[in-house]
C-alpha positions in Angstrom: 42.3 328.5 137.2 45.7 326.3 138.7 47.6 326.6 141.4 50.6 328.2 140.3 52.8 328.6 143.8 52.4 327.6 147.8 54.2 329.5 150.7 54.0 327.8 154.0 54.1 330.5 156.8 55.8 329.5 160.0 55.7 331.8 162.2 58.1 334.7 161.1 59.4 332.4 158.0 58.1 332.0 154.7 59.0 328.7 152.9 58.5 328.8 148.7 57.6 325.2 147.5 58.2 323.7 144.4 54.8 322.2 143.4 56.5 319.7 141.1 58.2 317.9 143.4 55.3 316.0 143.9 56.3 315.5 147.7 55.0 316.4 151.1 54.6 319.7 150.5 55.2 320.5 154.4 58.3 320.1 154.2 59.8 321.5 151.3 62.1 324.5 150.2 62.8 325.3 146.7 66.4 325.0 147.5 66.1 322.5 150.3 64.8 320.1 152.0 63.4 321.2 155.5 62.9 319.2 158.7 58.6 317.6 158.6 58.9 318.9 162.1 58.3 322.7 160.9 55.0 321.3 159.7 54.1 321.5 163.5 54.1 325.3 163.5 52.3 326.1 160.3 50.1 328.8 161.1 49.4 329.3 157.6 49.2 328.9 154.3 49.2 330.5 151.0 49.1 330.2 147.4 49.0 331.8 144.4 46.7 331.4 141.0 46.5 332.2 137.4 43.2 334.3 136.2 41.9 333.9 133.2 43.3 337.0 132.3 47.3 335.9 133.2 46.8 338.0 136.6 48.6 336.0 139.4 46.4 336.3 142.2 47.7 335.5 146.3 45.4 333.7 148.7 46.0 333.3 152.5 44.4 331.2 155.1 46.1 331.3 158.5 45.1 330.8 162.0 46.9 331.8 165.0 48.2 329.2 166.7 46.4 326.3 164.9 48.4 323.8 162.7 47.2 323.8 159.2 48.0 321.8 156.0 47.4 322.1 152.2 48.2 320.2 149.1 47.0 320.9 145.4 45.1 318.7 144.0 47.4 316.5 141.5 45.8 318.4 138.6 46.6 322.1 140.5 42.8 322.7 140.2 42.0 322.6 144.1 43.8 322.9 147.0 42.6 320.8 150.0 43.4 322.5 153.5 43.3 320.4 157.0 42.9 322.3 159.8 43.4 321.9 163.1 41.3 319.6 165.5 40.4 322.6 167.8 40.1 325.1 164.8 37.7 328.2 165.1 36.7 327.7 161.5 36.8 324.3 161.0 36.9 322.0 163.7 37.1 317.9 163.8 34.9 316.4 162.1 34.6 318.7 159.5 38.2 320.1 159.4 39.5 318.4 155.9 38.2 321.3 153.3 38.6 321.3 149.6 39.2 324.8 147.7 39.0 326.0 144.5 42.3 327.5 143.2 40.8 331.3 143.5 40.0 330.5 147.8 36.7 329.9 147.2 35.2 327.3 149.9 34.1 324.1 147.3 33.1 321.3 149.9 33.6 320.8 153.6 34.3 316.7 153.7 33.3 314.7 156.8 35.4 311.8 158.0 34.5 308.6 156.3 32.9 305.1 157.5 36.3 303.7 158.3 36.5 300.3 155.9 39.4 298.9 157.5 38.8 295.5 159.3 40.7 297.1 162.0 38.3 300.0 162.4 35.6 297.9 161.8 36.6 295.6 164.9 37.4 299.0 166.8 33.8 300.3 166.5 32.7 297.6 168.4 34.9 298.1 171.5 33.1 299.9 173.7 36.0 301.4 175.0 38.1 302.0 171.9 39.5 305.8 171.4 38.3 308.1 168.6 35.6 305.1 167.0 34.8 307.8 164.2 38.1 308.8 163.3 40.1 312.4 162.5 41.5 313.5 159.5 45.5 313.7 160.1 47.6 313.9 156.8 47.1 314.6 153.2 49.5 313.7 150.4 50.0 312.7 146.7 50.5 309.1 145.9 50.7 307.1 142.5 48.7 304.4 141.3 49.1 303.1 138.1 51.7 306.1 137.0 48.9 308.3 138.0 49.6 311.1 141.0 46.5 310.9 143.5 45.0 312.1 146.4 45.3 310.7 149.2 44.3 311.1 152.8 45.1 309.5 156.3 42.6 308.8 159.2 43.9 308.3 162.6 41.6 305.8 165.0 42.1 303.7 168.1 44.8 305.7 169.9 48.0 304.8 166.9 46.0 303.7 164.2 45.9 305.4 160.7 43.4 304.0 157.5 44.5 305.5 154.2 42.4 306.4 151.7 42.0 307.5 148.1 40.2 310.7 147.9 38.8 312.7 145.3 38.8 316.6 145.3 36.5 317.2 142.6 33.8 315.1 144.2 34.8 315.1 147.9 34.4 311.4 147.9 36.7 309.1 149.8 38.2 306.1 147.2 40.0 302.5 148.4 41.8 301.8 151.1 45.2 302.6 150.4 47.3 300.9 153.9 46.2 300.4 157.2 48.8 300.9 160.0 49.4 301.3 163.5 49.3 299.1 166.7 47.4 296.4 167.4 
């Protein structure tokens, strides 16, 4: 089973995106590019997959009010869903989940030991903001001509440690960037 097509569903809008665009998937249109800022007021998200027997099957996750963000895995096998901070199904720390392409729940991911020397010296500050971290984007990104998962964890008030992530095993990979203030 692969991921065939994804409809974001703002509010009374439905955007088609083209999966081979490779980009954030947020924010495009088959026929344009829209504004990241719609991203904001995702309530939902659907997609559609092949059956074994050529069927095109439609699956829908949506949550009133709740911001929530998908992206296939870069082989269209999985699609990986982060949901809102405060969501009813899956709230922080345990709101990054990875699907197969029929909707069926694979693995709830936790947020990682952050590896960054700048998380690292921010566990130690007795006083430092969100020490454990919280999931905030997902995304593609190449390495070595290859399209990978990727994942950004927001710490210390403005601080974001990227990291490699693998759907198929839920396991977080290399430090990809670390940015932010400080």
């Amino acid at each position: 089973m692969r991921i065939k097509n994804l409809s974001l569903l703002y509010r009374d809008l439905i955007h088609e995106v083209n999966l081979d665009l490779g980009l954030y998937i947020e924010s495009i249109n088959v026929n344009k590019v829209e504004s990241s800022v719609l991203r904001n007021y995702n309530h939902g998200i659907s997609w559609k997959y092949q059956t074994v027997e050529k069927d095109l099957l439609e699956i829908k996750l949506m949550e009133k009010e709740k911001r929530i963000l998908a992206y296939p895995s870069p082989d269209m096998k999985y699609m990986v869903v982060l949901f809102d901070r405060n969501s009813q199904y899956h709230p922080h720390p345990n709101n990054l989940v990875v699907f197969y392409a029929n909707g069926e729940e694979k693995q709830v991911v936790k947020v990682p030991e952050l590896i960054s020397d700048r998380a690292i010296k921010n566990s130690n500050n007795p006083f430092g903001v969100d020490k454990e971290g919280s999931f905030e984007n997902i995304w593609w990104h190449k390495k070595e001509n290859e399209k990978k998962m990727a994942v950004d964890i927001h710490f210390a008030w403005e601080n974001t440690e990227t990291r490699e992530f693998d759907p198929e095993t839920g396991q977080f990979g290399s430090l990809i960037s670390v940015s932010g203030r400080f």
